[in-house]
C-alpha positions in Angstrom: 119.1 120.4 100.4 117.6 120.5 103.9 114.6 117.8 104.2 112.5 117.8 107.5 111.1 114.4 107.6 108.6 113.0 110.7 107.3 109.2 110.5 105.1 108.1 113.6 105.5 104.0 113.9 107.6 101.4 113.0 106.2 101.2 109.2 107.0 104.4 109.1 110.4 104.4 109.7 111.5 101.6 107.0 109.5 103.2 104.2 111.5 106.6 105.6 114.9 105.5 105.6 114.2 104.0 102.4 112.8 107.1 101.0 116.6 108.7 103.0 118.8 106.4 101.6 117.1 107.3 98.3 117.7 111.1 98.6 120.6 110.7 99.5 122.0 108.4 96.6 120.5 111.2 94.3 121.6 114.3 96.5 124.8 114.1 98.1 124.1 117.4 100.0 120.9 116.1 101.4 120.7 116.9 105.2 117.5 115.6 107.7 116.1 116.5 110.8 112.4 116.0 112.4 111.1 112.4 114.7 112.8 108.6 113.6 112.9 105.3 114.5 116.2 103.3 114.5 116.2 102.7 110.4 115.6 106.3 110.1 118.2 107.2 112.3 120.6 104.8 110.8 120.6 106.9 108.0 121.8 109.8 109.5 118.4 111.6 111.6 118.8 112.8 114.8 115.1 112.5 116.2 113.6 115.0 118.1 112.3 112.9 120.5 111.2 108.9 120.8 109.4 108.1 117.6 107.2 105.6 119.6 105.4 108.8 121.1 103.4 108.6 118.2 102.5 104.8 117.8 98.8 105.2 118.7 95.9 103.3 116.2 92.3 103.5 116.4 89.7 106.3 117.7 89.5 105.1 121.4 93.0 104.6 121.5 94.4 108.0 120.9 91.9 109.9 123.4 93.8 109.2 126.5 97.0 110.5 124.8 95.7 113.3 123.0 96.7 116.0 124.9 100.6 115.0 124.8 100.0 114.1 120.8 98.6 117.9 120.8 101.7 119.1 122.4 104.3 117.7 120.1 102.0 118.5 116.7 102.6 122.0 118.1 106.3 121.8 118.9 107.0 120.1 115.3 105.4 122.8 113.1 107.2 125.1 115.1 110.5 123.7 114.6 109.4 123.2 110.8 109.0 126.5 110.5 111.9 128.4 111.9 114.2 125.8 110.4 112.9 126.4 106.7 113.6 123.5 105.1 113.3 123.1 101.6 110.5 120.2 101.9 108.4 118.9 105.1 108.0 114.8 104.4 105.3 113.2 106.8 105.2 109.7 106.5 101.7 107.8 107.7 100.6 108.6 111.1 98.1 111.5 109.2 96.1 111.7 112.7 99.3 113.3 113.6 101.6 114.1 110.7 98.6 115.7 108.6 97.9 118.3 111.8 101.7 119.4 111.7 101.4 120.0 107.8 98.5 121.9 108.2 100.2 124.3 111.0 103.2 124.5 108.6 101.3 125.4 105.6 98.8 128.3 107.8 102.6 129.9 109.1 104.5 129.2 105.7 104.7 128.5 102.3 107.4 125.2 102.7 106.8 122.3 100.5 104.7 119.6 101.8 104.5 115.5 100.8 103.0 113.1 102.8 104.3 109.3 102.2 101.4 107.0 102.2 97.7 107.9 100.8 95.2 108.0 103.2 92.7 105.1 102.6 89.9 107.4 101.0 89.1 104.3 99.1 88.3 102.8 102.2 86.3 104.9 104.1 85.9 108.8 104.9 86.5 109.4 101.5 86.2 113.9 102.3 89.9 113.4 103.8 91.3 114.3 100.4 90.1 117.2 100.1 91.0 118.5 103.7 94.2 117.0 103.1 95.0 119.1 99.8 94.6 122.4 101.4 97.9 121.3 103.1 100.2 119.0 101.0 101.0 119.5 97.8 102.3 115.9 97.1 101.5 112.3 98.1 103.2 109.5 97.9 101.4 106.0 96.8 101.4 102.5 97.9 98.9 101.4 95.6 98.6 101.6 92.1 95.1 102.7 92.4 95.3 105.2 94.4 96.7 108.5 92.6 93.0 109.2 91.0 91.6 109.7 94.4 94.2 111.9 95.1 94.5 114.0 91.6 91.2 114.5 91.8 91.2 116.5 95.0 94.1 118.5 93.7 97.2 116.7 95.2 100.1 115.8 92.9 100.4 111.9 93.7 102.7 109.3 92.5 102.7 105.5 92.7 106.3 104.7 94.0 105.7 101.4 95.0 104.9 99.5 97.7 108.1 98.5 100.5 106.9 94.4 100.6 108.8 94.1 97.0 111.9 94.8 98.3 112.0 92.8 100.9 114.3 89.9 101.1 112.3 86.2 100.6 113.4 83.1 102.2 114.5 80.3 99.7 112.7 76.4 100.0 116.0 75.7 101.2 116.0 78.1 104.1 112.5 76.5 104.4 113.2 73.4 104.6 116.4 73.8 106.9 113.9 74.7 110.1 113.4 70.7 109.9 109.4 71.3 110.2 107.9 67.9 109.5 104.1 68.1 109.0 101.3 71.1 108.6 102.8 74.6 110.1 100.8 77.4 110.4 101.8 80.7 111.2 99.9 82.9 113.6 100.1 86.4 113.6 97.9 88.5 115.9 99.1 92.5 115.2 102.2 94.3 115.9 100.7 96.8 118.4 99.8 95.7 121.9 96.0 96.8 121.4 95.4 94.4 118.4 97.3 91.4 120.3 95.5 91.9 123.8 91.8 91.8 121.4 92.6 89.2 119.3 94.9 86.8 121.0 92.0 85.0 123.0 90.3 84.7 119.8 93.1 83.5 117.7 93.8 80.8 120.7 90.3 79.1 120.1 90.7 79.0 117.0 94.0 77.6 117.2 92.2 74.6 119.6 89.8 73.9 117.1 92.0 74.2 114.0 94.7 71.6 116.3 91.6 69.3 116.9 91.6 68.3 113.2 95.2 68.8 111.8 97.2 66.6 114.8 100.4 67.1 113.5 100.1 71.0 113.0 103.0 72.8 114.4 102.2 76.5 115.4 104.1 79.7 115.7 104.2 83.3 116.3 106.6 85.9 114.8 107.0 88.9 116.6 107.9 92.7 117.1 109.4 94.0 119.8 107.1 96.0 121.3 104.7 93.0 121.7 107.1 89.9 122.4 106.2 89.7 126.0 102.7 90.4 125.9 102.5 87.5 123.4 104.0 85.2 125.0 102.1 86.2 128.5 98.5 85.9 126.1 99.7 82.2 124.0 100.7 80.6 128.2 97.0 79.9 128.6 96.2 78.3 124.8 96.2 74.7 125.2 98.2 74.1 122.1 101.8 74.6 122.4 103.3 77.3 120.3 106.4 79.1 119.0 107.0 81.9 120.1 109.9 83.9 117.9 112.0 86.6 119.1 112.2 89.7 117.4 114.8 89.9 114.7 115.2 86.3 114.3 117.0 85.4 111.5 114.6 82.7 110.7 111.8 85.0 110.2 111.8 84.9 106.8 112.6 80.9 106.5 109.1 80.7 108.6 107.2 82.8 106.8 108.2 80.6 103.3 107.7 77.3 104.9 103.8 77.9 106.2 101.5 76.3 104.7 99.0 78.9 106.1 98.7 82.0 108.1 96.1 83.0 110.5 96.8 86.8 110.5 95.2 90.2 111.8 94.5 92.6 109.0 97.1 94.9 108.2 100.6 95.0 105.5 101.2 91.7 106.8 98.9 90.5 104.1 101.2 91.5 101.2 104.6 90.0 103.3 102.3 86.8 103.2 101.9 87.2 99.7 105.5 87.8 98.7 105.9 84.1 99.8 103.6 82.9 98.4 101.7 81.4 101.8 97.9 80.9 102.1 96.0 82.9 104.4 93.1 83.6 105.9 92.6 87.5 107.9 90.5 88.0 111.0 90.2 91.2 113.0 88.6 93.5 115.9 89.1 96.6 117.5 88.0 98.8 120.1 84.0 98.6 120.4 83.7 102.4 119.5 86.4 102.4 116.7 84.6 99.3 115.3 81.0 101.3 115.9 82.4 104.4 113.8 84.5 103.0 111.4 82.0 100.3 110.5 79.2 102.8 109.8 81.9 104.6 107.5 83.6 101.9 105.6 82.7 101.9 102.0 84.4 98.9 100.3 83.7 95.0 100.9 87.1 93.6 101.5 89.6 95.2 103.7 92.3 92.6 102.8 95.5 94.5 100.6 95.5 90.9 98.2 92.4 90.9 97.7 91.8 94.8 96.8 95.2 94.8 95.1 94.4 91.7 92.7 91.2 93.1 92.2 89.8 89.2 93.8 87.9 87.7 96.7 90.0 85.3 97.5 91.2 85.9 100.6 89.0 84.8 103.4 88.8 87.5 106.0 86.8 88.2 109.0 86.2 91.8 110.7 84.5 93.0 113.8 81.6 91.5 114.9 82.4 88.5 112.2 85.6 88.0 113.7 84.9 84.6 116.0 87.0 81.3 116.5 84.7 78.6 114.9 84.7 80.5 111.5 87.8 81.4 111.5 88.9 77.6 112.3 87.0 76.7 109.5 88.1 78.7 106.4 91.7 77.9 108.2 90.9 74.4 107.3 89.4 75.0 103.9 92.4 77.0 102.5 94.8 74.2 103.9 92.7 71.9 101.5 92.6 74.0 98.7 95.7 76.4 99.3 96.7 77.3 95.4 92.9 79.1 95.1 95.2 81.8 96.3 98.5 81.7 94.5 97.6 83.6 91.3 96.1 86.6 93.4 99.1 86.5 95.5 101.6 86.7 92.4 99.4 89.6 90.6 99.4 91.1 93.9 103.1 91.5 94.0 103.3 92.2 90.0 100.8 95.6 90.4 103.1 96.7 93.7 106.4 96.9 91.6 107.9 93.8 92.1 111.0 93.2 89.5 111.0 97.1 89.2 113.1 100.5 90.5 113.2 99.9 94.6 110.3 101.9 96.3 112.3 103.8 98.5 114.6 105.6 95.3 111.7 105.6 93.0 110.1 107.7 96.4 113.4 110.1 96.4 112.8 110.4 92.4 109.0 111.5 92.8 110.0 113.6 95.3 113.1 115.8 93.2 111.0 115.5 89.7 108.1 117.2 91.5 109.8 119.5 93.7 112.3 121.0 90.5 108.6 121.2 88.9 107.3 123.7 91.9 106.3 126.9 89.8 108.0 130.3 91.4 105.5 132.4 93.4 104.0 134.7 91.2 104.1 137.5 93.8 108.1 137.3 93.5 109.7 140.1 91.8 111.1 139.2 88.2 115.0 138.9 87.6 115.1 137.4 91.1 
């Protein structure tokens, strides 16, 4: 079984290798090719070419690169094509990975499932329609997303979502960082756009928030890709911070021993919720990203716990809302009244498949169950 498989950014590549790793526990004879990061690569892809090409959020930010992005959605659907594999898997990225299924599917008749529903829920809910005259399966996150996709014509399956499997710190990893008082963890995006918007923002509201909790201790996980410009951004905050590394192996222990997070909006919601720590969500974007996407958006929350748990109870803050002194103070708030959260959190991780079948092999068994169910073309002689 030959599987052509192209993920665009770094949550991209986990939920592909897990989705590999899956294939390949169920199909021995599975072979991959098509655009990885490192995970994906671990388990056996030779990439194409740098999978952080294609790490590019938000309107304003993909117009500088578009011709480039243009160029390599061409020279993918031409090496999907004359390969043949028996299934195209696109994972995320759809401003990319949905243009490459499309040229695939105008040249060809090859399988196609894209990993990760587009958030029609959201906002621009006429993308599942486009998106069915091109792939023929999707693979879900959420538990409430397969109607939106069914009822454009897409098979869709809920396979889980990646946050369940993750490992979780222990209160004695916790407590072994030897954090005395109030910590709070900051975390201002894992892409260099969202930090360099919202790291003078989050600083304020650090200053205000350190004005009335003296002992609070602060500190920043990070990614790679944004470890410098972090710490460069938190040199001019007044209140010292801790800055980690990528990879450290006290991540986890961190992120269980906060007693509440400041974060950007994003998956990093549900990693929160996994250990059970309070937070509060604040975010901004480009001005003409924010312009469009605000005049588009058709739910009130944009927080995954809240919209997940079906609740309110997450305090967020997007766009224009998205200012220090507010934030500061529903900061404050949740550290006075931090279990309003802890039942939404645990539901939260209940609906995503927590205790169940690991998302990336439940992914690989959507994937075979739907693809042995593929009817034969019709226009195929009979007895062959």
């Amino acid at each position: 079984m030959r599987v052509f498989v192209i993920a665009g950014e770094a949550s991209g590549d986990k939920l592909g290798a897990a989705l590999m790793a899956g294939l390949k526990a169920l199909r021995p004879d599975v072979t991959f090719d098509g655009v990885g990061g490192p995970l994906m690569q671990a388990e056996g892809l030779v990439s194409r070419f740098p999978m952080d090409e294609l790490s590019v959020m938000g309107l304003a930010e993909i117009l500088p690169k578009y011709r480039a992005l243009k160029a390599r959605i061409r020279q993918m659907a031409n090496a999907v094509v004359e390969t043949q594999p028996d299934i195209l898997i696109t994972i995320d990225s759809p401003d990319f990975c949905l243009r490459v299924a499309r040229l695939v599917k105008t040249a060809s008749d090859i399988r196609t499932v894209h990993y990760v529903a587009p958030t029609v829920w959201a906002w621009r809910p006429g993308r599942a329609a486009k998106m069915a005259r091109h792939i023929d399966h999707v693979l879900a996150l959420f538990p409430f997303e397969p109607p939106y996709m069914q009822a454009a014509g897409m098979d869709c399956d809920f396979v889980g979502h990646p946050v369940v499997a993750e490992p979780v710190a222990t209160d004695a990893d916790a407590a072994a960082l030897g954090i005395a008082g109030t910590m709070i963890m900051v975390l201002p995006g894992s892409r260099k756009g969202e930090v360099s918007r919202l790291a003078a923002c989050f600083g304020q509201a650090v200053e205000q928030i350190a004005a009335s909790v003296p002992d609070a201790q602060f500190v920043i996980p990070t990614t790679a890709g944004v470890y410098d410009l972090v710490r460069e951004q938190v040199a001019g905050w007044s209140v010292p911070v801790t800055v980690l590394e990528p990879g450290a192996q006290t991540r986890p222990a961190y992120f269980k021993r906060a007693d509440v997070a400041l974060a950007a909006s994003g998956t990093v919601s549900l990693e929160l919720a996994a250990n059970g720590t309070p937070m509060v969500i604040a975010y901004d974007m480009a001005w003409l990203s924010r312009i469009i996407i605000g005049r588009m958006l058709r739910v009130d929350t944009v927080t995954l716990v809240n919209l997940v748990s079906e609740t309110r109870v997450v305090p967020e803050f997007i766009g224009k809302d998205c200012q220090p002194g507010p934030i500061a103070d529903a900061v404050l708030k949740v550290l006075q009244n931090p279990d309003d959260q802890r039942d939404a959190m645990a539901l939260t991780m209940q609906r995503l498949g927590q205790g169940g079948e690991a998302p990336g092999l439940r992914a690989a068994h959507a994937v075979l169950d739907r693809l042995e169910q593929t009817p034969i073309n019709d226009d195929q002689p009979q007895g062959q």
